[in-house]
DRENVEXKOL-792846 format. One record per residue: x, y, z of N, C-alpha, C in turn. Coordinates in steps of 0.1 Angstrom, whole numbers, plus 5000, padded with zeros to 4 digits. Layout:
<sites>
X, Y, Z, X, Y, Z, X, Y, Z
...
</sites>
This chain:
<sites>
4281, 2408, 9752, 4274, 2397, 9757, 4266, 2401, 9770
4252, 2398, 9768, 4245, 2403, 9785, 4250, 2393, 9795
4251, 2401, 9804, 4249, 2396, 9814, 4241, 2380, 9821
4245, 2377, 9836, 4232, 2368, 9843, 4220, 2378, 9844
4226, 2388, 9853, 4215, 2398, 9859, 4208, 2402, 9846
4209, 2409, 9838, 4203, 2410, 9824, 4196, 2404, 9820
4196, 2389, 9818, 4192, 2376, 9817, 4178, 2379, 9824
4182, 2379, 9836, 4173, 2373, 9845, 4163, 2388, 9846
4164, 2399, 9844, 4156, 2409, 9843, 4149, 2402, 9831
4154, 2402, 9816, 4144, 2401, 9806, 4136, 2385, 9808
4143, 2377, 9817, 4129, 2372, 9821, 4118, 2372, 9830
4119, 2380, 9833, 4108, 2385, 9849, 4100, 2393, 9834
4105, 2397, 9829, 4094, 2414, 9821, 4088, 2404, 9807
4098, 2390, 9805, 4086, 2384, 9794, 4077, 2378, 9800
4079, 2371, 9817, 4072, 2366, 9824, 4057, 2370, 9823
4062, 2382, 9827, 4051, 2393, 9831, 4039, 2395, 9817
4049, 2400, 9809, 4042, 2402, 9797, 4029, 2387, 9787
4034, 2377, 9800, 4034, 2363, 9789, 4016, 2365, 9799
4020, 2367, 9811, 4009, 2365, 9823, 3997, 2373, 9820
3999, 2388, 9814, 3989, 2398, 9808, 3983, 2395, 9797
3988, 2385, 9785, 3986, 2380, 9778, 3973, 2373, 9782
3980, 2362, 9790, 3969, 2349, 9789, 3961, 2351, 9796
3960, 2369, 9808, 3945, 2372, 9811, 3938, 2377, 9802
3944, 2386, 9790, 3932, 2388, 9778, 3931, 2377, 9772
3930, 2365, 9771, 3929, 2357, 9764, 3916, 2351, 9770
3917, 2348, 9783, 3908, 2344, 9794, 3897, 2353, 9793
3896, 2363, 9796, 3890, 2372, 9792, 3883, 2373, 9780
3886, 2374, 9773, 3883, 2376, 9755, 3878, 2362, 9756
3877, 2353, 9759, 3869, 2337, 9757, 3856, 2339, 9765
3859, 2349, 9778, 3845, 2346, 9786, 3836, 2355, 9783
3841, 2365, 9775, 3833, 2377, 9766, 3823, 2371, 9757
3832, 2364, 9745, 3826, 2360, 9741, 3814, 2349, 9743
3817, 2342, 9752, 3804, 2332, 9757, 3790, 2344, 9764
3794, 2356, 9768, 3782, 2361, 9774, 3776, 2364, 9763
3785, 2371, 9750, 3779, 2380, 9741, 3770, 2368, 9736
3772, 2357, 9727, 3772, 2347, 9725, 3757, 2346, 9733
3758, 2340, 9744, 3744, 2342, 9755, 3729, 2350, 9750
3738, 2360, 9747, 3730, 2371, 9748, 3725, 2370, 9734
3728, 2366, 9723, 3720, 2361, 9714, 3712, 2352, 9708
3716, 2340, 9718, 3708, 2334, 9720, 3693, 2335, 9728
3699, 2343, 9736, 3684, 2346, 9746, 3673, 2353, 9739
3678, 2361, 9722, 3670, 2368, 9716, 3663, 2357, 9705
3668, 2345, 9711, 3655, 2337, 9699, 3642, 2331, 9703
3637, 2332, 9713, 3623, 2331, 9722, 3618, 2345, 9717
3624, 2353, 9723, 3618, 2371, 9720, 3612, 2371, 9703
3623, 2369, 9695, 3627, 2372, 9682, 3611, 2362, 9677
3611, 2349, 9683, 3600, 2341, 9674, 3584, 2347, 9683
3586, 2355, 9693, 3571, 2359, 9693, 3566, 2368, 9687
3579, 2378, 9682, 3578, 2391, 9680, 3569, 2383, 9660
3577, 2375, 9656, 3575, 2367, 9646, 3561, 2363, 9643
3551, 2356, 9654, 3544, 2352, 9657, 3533, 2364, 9658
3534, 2373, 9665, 3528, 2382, 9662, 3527, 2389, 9658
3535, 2394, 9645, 3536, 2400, 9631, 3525, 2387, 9618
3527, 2377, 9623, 3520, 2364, 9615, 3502, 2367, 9614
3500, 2372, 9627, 3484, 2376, 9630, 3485, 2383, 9625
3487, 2396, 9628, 3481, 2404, 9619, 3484, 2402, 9607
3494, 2400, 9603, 3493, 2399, 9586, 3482, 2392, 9577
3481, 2380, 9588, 3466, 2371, 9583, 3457, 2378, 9586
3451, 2387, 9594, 3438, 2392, 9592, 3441, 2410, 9587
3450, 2411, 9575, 3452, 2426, 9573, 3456, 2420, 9558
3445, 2426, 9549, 3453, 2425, 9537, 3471, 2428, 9535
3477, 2429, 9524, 3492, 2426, 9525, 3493, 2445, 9517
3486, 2451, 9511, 3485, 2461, 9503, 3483, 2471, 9518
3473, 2469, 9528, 3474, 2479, 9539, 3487, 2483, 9544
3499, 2477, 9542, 3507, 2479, 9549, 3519, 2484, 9539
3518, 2483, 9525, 3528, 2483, 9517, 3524, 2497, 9504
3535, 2503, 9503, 3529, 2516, 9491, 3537, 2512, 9477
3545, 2503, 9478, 3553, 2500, 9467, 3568, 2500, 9469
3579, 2502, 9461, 3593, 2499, 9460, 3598, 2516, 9460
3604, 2519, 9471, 3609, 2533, 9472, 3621, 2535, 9463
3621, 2548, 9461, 3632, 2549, 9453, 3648, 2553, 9468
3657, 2548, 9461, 3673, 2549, 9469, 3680, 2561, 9468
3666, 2572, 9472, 3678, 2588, 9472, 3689, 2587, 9483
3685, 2583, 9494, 3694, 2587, 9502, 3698, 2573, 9516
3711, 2572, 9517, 3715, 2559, 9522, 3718, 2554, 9538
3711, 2554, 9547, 3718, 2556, 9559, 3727, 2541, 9564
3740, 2544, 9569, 3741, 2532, 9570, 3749, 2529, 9582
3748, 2525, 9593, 3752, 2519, 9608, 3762, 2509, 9605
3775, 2512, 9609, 3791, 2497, 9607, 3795, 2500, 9621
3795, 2485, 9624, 3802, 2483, 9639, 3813, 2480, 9640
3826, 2482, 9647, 3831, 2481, 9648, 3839, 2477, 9658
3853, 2488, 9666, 3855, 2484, 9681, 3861, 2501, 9687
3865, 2501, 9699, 3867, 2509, 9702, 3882, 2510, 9710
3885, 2493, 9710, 3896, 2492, 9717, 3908, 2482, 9707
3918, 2483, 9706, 3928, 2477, 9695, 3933, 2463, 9704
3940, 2456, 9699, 3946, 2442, 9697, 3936, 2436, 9693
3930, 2438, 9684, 3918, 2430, 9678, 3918, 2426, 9663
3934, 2426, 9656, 3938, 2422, 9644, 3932, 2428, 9633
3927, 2425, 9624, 3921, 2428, 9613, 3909, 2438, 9611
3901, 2434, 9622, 3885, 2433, 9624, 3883, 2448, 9617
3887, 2459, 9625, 3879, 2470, 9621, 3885, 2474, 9608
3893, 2472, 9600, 3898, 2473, 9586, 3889, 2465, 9576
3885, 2450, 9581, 3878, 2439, 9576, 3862, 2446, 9575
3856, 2452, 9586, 3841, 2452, 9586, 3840, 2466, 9576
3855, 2477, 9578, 3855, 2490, 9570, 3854, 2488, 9553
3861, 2482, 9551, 3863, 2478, 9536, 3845, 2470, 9529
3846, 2461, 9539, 3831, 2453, 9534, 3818, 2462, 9533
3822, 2473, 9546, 3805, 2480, 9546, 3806, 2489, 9529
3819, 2496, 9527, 3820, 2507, 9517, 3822, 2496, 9507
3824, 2487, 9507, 3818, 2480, 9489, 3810, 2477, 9488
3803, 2472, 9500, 3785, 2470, 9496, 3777, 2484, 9495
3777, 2493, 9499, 3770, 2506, 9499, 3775, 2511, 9482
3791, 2506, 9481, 3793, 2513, 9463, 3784, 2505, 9456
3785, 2489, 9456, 3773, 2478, 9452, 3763, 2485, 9452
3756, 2497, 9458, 3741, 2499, 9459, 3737, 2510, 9451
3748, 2514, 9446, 3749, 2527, 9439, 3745, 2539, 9448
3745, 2543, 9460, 3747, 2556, 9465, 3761, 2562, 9468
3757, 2573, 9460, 3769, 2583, 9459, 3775, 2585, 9474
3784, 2587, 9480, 3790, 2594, 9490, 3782, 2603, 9497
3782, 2611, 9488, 3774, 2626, 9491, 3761, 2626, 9498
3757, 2609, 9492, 3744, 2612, 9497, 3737, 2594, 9505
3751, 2595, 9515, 3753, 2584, 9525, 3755, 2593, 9540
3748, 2586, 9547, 3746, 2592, 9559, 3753, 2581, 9574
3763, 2581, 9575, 3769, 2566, 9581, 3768, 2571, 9601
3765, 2560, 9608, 3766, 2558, 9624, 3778, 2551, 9624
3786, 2555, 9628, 3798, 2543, 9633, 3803, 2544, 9649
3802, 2528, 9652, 3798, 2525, 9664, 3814, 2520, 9669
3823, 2529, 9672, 3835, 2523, 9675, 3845, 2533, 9668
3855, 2538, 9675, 3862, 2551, 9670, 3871, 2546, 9659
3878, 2532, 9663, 3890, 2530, 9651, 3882, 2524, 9639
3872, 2522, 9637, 3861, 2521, 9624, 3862, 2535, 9617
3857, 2543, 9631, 3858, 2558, 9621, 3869, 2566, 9616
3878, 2563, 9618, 3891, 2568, 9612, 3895, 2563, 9594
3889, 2548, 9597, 3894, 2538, 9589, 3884, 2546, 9574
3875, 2547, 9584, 3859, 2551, 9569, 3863, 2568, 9567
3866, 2575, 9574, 3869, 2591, 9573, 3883, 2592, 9563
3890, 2584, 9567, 3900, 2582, 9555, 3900, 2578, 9540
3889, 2569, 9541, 3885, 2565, 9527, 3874, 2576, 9518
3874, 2590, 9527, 3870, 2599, 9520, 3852, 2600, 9522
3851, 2596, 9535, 3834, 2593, 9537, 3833, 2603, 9548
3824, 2613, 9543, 3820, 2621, 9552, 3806, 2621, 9559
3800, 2627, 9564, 3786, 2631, 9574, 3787, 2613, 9584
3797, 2615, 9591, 3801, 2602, 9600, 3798, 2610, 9613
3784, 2603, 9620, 3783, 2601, 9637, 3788, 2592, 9643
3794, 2592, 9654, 3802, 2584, 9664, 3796, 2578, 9673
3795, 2563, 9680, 3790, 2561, 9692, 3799, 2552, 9697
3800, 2551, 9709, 3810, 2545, 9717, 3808, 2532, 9722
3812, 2519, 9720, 3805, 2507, 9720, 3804, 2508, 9736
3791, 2493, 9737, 3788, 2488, 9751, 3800, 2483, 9760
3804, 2484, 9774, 3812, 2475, 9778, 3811, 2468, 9784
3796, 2463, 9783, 3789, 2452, 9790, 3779, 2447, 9780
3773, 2435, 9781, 3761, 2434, 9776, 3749, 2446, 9786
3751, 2444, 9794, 3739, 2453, 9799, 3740, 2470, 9796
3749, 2471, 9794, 3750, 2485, 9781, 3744, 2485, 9770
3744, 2473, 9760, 3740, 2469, 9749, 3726, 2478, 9749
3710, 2474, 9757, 3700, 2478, 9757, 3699, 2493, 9756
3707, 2505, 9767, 3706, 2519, 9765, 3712, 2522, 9749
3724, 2517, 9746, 3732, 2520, 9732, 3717, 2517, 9720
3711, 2503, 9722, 3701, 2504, 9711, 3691, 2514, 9711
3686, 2520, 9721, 3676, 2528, 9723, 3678, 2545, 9718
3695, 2542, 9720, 3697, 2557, 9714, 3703, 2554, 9700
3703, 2542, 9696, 3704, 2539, 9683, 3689, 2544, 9674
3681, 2539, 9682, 3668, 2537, 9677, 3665, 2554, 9674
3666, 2562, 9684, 3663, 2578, 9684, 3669, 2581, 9671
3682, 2581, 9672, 3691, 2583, 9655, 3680, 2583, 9645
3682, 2569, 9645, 3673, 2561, 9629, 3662, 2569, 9632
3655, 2573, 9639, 3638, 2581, 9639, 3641, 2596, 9630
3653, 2595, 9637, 3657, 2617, 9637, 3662, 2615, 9618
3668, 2601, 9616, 3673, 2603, 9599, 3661, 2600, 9590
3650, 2592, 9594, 3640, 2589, 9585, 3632, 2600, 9589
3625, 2609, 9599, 3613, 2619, 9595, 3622, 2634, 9595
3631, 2634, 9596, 3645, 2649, 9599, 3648, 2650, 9581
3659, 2638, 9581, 3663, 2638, 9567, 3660, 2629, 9550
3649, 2625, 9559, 3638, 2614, 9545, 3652, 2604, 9542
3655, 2599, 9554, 3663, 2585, 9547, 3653, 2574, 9550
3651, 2572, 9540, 3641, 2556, 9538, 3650, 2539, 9541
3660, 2543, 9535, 3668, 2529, 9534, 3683, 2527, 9544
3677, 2518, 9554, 3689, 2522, 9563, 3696, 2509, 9566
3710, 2504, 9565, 3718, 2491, 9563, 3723, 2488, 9578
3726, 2476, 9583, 3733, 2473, 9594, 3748, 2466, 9587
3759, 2471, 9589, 3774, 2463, 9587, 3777, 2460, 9599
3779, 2450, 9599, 3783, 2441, 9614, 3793, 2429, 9612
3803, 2425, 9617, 3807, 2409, 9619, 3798, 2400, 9628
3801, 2388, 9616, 3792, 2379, 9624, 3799, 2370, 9628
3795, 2370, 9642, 3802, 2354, 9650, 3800, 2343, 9643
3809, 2332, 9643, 3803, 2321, 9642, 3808, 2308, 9650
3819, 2306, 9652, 3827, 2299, 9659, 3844, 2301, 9666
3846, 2298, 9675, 3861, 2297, 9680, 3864, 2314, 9676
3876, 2315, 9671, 3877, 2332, 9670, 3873, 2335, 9653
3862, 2327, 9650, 3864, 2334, 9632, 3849, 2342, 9630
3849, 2345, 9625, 3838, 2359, 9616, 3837, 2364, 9604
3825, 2363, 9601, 3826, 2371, 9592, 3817, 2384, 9584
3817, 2397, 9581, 3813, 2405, 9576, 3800, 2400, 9571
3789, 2412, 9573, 3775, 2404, 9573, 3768, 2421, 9572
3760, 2421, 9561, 3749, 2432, 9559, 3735, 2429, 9564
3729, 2436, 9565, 3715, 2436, 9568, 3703, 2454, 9568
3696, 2446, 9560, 3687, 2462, 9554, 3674, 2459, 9569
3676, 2465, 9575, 3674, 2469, 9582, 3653, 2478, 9581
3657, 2487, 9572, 3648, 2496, 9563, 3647, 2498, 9550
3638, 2497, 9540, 3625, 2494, 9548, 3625, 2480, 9550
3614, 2472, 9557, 3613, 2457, 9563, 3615, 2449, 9549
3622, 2437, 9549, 3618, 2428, 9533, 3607, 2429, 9533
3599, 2430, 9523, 3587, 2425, 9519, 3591, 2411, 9514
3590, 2401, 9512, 3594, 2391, 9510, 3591, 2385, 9523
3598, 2386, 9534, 3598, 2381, 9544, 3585, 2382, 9552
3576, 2398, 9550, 3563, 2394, 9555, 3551, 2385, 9548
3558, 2384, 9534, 3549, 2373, 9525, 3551, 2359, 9532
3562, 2354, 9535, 3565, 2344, 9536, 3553, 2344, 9551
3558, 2349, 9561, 3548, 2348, 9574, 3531, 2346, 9571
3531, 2358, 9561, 3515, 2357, 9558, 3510, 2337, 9549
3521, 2335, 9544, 3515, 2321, 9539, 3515, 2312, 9551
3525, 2311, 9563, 3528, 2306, 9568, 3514, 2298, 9576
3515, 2287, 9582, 3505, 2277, 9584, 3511, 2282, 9598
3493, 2288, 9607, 3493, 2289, 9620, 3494, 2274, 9628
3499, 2271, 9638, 3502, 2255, 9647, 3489, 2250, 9652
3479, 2263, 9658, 3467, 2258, 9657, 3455, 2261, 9648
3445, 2257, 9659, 3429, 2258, 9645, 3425, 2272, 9640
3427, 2280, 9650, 3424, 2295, 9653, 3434, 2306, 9655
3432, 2318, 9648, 3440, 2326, 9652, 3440, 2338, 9665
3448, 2340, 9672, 3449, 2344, 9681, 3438, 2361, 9679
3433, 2365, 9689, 3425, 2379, 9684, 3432, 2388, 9700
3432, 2400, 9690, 3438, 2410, 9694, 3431, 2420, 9699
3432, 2433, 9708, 3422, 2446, 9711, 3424, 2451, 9709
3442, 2456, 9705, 3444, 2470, 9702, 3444, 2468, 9686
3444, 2483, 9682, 3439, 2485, 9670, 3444, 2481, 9661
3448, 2475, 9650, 3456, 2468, 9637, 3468, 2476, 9635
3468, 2487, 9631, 3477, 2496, 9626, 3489, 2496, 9641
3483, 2504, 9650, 3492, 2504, 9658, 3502, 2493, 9663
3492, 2479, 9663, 3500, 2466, 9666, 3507, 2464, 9660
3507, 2466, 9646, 3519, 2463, 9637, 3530, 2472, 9633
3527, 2484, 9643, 3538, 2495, 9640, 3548, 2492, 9657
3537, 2487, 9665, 3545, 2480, 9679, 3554, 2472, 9677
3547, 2460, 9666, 3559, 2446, 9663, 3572, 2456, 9656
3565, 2464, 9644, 3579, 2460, 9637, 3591, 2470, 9648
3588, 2481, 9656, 3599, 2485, 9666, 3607, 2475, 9673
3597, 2463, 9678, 3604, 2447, 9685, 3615, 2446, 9678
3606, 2444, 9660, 3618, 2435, 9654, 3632, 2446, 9652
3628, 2459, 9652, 3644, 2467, 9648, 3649, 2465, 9660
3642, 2467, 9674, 3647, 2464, 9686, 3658, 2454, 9685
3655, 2442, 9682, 3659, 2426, 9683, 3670, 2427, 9669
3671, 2434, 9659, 3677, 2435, 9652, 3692, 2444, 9652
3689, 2453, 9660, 3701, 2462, 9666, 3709, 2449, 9680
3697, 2451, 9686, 3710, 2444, 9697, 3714, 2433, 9693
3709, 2420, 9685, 3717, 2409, 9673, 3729, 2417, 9671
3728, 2431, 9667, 3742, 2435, 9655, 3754, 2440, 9667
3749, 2445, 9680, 3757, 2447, 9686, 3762, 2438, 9696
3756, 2429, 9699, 3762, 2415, 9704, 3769, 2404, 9693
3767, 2405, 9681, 3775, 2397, 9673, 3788, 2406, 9675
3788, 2416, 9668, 3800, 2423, 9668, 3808, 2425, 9676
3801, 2424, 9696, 3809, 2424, 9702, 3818, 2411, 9706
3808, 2400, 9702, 3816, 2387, 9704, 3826, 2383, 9695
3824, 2393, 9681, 3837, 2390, 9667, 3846, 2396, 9672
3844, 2411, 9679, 3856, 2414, 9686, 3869, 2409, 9694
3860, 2402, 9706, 3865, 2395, 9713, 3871, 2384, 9708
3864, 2376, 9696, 3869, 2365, 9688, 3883, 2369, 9683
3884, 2377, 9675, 3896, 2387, 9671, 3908, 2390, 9678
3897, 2396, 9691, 3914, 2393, 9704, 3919, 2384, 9705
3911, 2372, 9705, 3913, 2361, 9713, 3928, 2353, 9702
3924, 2353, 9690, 3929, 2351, 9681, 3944, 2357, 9681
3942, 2370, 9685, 3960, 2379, 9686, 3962, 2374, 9699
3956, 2373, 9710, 3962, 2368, 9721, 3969, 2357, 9720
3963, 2345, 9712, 3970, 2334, 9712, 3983, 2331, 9701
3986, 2339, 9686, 3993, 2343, 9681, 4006, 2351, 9694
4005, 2360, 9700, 4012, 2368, 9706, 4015, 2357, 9720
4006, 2346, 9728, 4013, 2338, 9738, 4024, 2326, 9729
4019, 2323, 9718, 4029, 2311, 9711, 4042, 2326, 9710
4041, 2334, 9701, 4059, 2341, 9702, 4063, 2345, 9713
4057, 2348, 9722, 4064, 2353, 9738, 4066, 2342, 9741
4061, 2328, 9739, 4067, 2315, 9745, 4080, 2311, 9739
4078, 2314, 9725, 4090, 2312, 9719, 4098, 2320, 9723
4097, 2332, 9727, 4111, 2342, 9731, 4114, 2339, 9743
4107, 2335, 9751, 4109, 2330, 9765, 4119, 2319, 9767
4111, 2312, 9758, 4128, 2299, 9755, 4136, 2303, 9748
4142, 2309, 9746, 4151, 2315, 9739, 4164, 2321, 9745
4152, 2332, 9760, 4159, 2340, 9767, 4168, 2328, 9780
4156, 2319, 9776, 4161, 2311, 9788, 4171, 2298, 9785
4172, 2301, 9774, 4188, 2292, 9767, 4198, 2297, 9767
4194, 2309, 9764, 4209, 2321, 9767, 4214, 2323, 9781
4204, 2323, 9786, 4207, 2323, 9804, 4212, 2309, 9805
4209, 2299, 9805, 4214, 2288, 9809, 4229, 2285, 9805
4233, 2288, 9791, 4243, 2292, 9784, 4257, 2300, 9790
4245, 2313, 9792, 4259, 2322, 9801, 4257, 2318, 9813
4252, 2313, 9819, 4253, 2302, 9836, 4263, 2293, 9833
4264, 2286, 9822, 4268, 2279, 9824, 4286, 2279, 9820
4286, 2294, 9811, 4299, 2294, 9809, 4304, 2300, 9822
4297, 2309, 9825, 4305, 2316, 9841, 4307, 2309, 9847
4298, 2293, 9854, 4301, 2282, 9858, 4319, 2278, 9859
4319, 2277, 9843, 4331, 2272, 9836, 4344, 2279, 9841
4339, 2290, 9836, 4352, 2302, 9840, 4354, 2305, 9853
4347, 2299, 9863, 4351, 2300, 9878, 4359, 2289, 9881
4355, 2275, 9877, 4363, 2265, 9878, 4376, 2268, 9870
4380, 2273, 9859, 4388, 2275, 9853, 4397, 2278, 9862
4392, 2288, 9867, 4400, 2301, 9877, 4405, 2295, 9889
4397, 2282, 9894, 4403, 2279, 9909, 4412, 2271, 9900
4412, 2260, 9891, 4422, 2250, 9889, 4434, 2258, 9883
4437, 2270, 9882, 4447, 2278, 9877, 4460, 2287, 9887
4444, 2286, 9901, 4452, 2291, 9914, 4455, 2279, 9918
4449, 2271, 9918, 4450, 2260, 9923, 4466, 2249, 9919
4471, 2254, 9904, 4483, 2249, 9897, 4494, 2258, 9907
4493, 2272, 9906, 4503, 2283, 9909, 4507, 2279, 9925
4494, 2278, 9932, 4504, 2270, 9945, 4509, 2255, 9948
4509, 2250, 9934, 4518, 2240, 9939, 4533, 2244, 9935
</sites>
């Protein structure tokens, strides 16, 4: 049977344990609201970049810009992940989804060229027998976010004119509410064609279209950088706020059982207080009989 003192140690240490808790928890909620933030703030950006992909398309036939449907020799593909654990499922969840969409695509292994952005991702995909895996180490700020995309962006340059990868995928979790997410692709490379048709029909707001100086080709080789710009850091601010969503989620799982263990420890303490209580009184009304 423990002890009081016993007692009263393992409640100071679930105390403690309960209090570390509900700072990642606190934490992991206020994460998520910046990351969160920070995606939002890319929808003003995101719709000029939009806006001015729209002009030019209207004064550039749709053929200058397009050679046809490339063939899928070779696959490049970027899965985000995390870099730090208590985060439940997540990096097993986004590992599994990126490698059955990529088998969906029919590219062999052999000739998949993967970025994984978060180390316990890369274990998870190196295990499942996927080799030619680069490493990067996520942001731990949003204001990290910007240098990480730019040396994202260098990558993607060095795989498309280095190693003729044409087709390059984003695997990411997508935020959506409270702590839930979910797994979300995006082709990245080459741009939908679909999606610049849709702009090109699109009805300008005014009479006139905007006119431009610099040269056509160039302007639209400027936008479409914006939009991979605005498309990377989307993928690494969602991801970082599913992360944190994920914590948030084990953090509160893990304060409901430490709560329950806590009452528990502290029934037992009360328990054995209360019998020692007993057995003291016992003891005087016993000395208490012998001298009379």
């Amino acid at each position: 049977m423990q002890t009081i003192e016993s007692l009263k140690r393992k409640i100071k240490s679930t105390e403690d344990l309960l209090s570390v808790v509900k700072t990642m928890k606190a934490l992991a909620a206020v994460s998520i609201r910046q990351y969160q933030k920070a995606v939002e703030s890319l929808t003003d950006y995101n719709s000029t970049v939009d806006m001015g992909l729209q002009v030019v398309l209207k004064k550039q036939a749709e053929q200058a810009f397009f050679t046809g449907t490339m063939p899928m020799n070779r696959l490049g593909a970027i899965i985000f992940g995390s870099d730090q654990g208590l985060c439940g499922q997540l990096n097993a969840q986004i590992s599994s989804f990126a490698l059955e969409e990529m088998d969906k695509l029919g590219a062999a292994m052999e000739s998949r060229t993967v970025l994984i952005v978060g180390e316990r991702v890369r274990d998870i995909i190196e295990d499942a027998g996927q080799s030619h895996c680069e490493c990067l180490t996520n942001p731990g700020s949003i204001t990290g976010i910007t240098p990480m995309v730019q040396e994202t962006l260098m990558i993607i340059e060095d795989w498309h004119f280095s190693q003729q990868i044409d087709y390059i995928f984003l695997f990411y979790n997508k935020y959506i509410s409270g702590s839930n997410f979910v797994p979300h692709m995006l082709r990245l490379l080459p741009v939908d064609k679909e999606w610049f048709e849709r702009l090109q029909r699109k009805k300008w707001e005014s009479r006139t279209l905007p006119m431009f100086t610099l040269e056509r080709d160039a302007l639209f080789i400027s936008l479409l950088r914006e939009y991979l710009f605005i498309s990377l850091y989307r993928a690494f601010a969602e991801s970082l706020a599913s992360e944190n969503a994920s914590r948030l989620a084990s953090m509160q799982s893990a304060e409901k059982n430490i709560s329950e263990r806590l009452e528990e420890i502290y029934l037992q303490f009360h328990r054995q207080r209360q019998m020692n209580i007993t057995e003291e009184l016992l003891d005087i009304v016993a000395g208490y009989e012998v001298l009379l």
